[in-house]
Structure formats: C-alpha cells, structure tokens
C-alpha positions in Angstrom: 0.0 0.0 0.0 1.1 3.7 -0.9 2.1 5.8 2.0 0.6 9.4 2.0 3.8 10.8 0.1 3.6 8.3 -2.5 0.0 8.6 -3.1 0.4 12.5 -3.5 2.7 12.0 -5.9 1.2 9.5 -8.2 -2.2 11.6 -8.0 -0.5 14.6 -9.2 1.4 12.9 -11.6 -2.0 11.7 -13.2 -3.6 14.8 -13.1 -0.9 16.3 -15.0 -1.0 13.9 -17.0 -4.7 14.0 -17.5 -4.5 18.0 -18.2 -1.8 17.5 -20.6 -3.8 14.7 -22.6 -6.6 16.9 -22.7 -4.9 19.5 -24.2 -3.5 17.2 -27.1 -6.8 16.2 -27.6 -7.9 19.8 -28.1 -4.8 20.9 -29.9 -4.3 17.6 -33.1 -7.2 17.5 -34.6 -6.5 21.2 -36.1 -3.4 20.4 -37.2 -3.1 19.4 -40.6 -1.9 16.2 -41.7 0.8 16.0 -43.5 -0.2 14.5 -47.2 -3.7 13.8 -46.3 -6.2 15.5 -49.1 -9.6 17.2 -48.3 -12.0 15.7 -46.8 -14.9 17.2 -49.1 -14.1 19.1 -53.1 -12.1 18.0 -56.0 -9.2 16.2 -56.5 -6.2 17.8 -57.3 -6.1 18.4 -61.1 -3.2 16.6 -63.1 -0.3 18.7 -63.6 -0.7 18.3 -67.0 -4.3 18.4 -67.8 -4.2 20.9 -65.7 -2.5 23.6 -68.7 -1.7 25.3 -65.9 0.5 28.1 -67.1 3.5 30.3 -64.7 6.4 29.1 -62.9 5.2 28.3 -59.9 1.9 26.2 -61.1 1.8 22.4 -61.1 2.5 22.4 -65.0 5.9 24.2 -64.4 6.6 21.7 -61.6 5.7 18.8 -64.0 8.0 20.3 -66.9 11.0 21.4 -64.4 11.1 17.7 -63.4 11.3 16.0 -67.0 13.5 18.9 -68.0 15.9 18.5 -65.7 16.4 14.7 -66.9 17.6 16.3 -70.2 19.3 19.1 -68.7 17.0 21.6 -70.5 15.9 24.7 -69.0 12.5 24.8 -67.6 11.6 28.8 -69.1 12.4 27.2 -72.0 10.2 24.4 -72.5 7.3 26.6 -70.6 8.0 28.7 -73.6 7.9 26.4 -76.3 4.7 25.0 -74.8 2.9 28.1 -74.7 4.0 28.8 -78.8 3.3 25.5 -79.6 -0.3 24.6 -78.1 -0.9 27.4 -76.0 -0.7 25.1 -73.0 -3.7 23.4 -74.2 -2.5 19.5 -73.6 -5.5 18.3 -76.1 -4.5 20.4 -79.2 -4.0 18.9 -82.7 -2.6 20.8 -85.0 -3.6 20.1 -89.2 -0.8 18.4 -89.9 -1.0 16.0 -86.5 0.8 17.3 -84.2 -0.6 16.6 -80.4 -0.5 17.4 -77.2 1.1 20.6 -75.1 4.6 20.2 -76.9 3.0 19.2 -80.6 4.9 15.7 -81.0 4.1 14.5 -84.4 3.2 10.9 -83.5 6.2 9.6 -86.0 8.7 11.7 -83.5 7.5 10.2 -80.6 7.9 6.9 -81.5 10.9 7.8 -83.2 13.0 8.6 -79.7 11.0 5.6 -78.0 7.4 7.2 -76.5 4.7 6.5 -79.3 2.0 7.0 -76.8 2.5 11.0 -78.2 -1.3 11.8 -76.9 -0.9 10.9 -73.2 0.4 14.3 -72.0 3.6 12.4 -69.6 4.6 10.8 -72.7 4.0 14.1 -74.9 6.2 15.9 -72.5 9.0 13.4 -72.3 9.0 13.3 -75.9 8.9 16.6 -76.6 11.4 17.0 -74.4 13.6 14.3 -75.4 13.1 15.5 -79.0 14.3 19.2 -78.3 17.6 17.9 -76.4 18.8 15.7 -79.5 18.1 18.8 -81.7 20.2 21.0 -79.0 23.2 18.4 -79.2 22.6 18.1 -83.0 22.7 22.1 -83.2 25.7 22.6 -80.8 23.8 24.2 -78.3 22.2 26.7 -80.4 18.4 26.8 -79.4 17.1 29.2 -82.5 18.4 26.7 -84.5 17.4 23.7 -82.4 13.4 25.4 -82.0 13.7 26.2 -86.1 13.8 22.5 -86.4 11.4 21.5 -83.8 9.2 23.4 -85.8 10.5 22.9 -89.9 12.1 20.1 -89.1 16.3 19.7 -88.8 16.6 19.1 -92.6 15.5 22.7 -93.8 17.9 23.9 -91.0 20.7 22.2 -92.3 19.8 23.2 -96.1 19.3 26.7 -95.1 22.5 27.0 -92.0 20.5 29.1 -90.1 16.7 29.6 -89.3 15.0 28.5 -92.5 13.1 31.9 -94.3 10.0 30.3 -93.6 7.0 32.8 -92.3 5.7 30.2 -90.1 9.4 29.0 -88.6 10.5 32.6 -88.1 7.0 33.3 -86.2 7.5 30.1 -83.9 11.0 31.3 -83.1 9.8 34.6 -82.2 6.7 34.1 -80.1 8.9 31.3 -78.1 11.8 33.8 -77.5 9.2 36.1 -76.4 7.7 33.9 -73.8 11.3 32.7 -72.7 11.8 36.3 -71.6 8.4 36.2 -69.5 9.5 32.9 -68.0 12.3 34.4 -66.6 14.6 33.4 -69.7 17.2 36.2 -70.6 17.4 35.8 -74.6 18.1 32.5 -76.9 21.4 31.4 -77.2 23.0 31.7 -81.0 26.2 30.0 -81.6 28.3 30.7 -84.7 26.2 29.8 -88.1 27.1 27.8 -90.6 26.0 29.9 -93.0 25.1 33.4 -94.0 22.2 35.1 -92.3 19.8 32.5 -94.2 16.3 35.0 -93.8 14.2 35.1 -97.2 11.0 35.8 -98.2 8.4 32.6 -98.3 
C-alpha cells in the first residue's frame, strides 16, 4: 500500500497527465496532416491536364522535373509550350501534331514514347526530342526550336533559321515567352551559313 507521500505523488502525476492529454486532444485535430487531401471538393487536377501556365503552377513543376532529366531549362520548354499549343495538352494541329509540346506521333515513336497523346509521354517526348536537336545544333536553341518546328533538314539546307513565315514566327513568339518565363534571350552559336532569312 502507498504511503501518504507516494499517493500524493502519483495523484498529481496523473492529473498532469490528464491535463496535458486533454490538451492534445484539443490541440491535433486542427493540425493538418501532413499529405492527407480534403476531406470534401475536388481532386487535385493533373499537372498536366491541368494547362496550368506560370512558374510556380503544377504544370511548371511537371515540366522542371522532365527537364531536368535532359538538362533543358525549364523557361524554356514553358516557352515552347505556350507557342506550340498554348498550354492546351488536347490540341491537334492540321498536320497532327498533339498534345502541349506538338509531338508529331512519328517523333515520338521515333525517340521511344509513341504514346505521343498521353500528356507524360508528350512531354518526355517533346522533351527528349528538343535535347537531341540542341546536341545536334551545338547548343544553339534558334536553330534547335527552327527544327522542332520545320524540321532539322531545312535547317541544315538553309544554315540558319530557314526563311519560312511560319518558322520565323515560332521562333519569335517562343523567344518572347522565354523572356516572360524568366529566360534572358536564346542562345546563337556561330552559323554555318550566312544570315539565311528570305522571303516565303
């Protein structure tokens, strides 16, 4: 049996310990948990379907991680998005080009994703694609982005950006949207050729 010391001791020791579990119990449950999702509204949109445009957005996070596998700069492929498809990840363009980074289905499958209209494999192909043109080019991403759009054989023919109207736009509205993504300006190595611009 307890003497009257002990006994003191052990019943304030509960009733601190009774105060103090009672003020967990009020204090947890508005604490978030960490990873859990609402209880009540939507899911989370896809980071892709999402065509969430900016650089902090879920679709910036998406690209940054599959650019950073092919050591391509995020503003970058933000930018080629947005001139591309707008961000839309459903657009088809006439000549069948799909998805946010407008993979021709024959690219995709040509550097291993032929699944071009699931937007993951659209991006990893688009970005894939742009990286082989950048290591093809020497770096130089006018020339690289003229062949993601005209493909690399006019680039080659022509040694610079080929003098096509719809090229020259593309290159333009992507290097404007670079800037807005933070980008400072395209990077131009040393042509091949003369300055290469015609008429259509």
């Amino acid at each position: 049996m307890l003497g009257g010391r002990q006994r003191l001791v052990v019943l304030v020791g509960f009733s601190l310990g009774m105060a103090f579990g009672a003020l967990g119990m009020r204090v947890r449950p508005s604490l978030p948990r960490v990873g859990a999702l609402p209880e009540t509204g939507p899911a989370p949109a896809d980071p892709i379907e999402s065509g969430d445009v900016g650089t902090v957005g879920p679709l910036y996070q998406q690209v940054a991680r599959v650019a950073a596998r092919y050591d391509l700069d995020p503003a970058l492929v933000m930018a080629l998005i947005e001139a591309e498809s707008g961000s839309d990840p459903h657009a088809l363009s006439a000549k069948g080009a799909i998805g946010l980074m407008q993979v021709l289905p024959s690219t995709a499958a040509d550097v291993g994703l032929p699944e071009a209209a699931d937007p993951a494999h659209n991006l990893e192909a688009g970005c894939r694609y742009l990286a082989a043109l950048l290591d093809s080019f020497g770096g130089d991403v006018e020339l690289s982005l003229a062949a993601y759009n005209a493909g690399p054989g006019a680039v080659r023919h022509w040694g610079n950006v080929p003098p096509y109207r719809e090229t020259r736009r593309f290159v333009e509205r992507v290097r404007a949207a670079y800037r807005r993504y933070g980008g400072a300006d395209l990077m131009v190595s040393e042509r091949i050729a003369g300055d290469g611009w015609g008429t259509d």
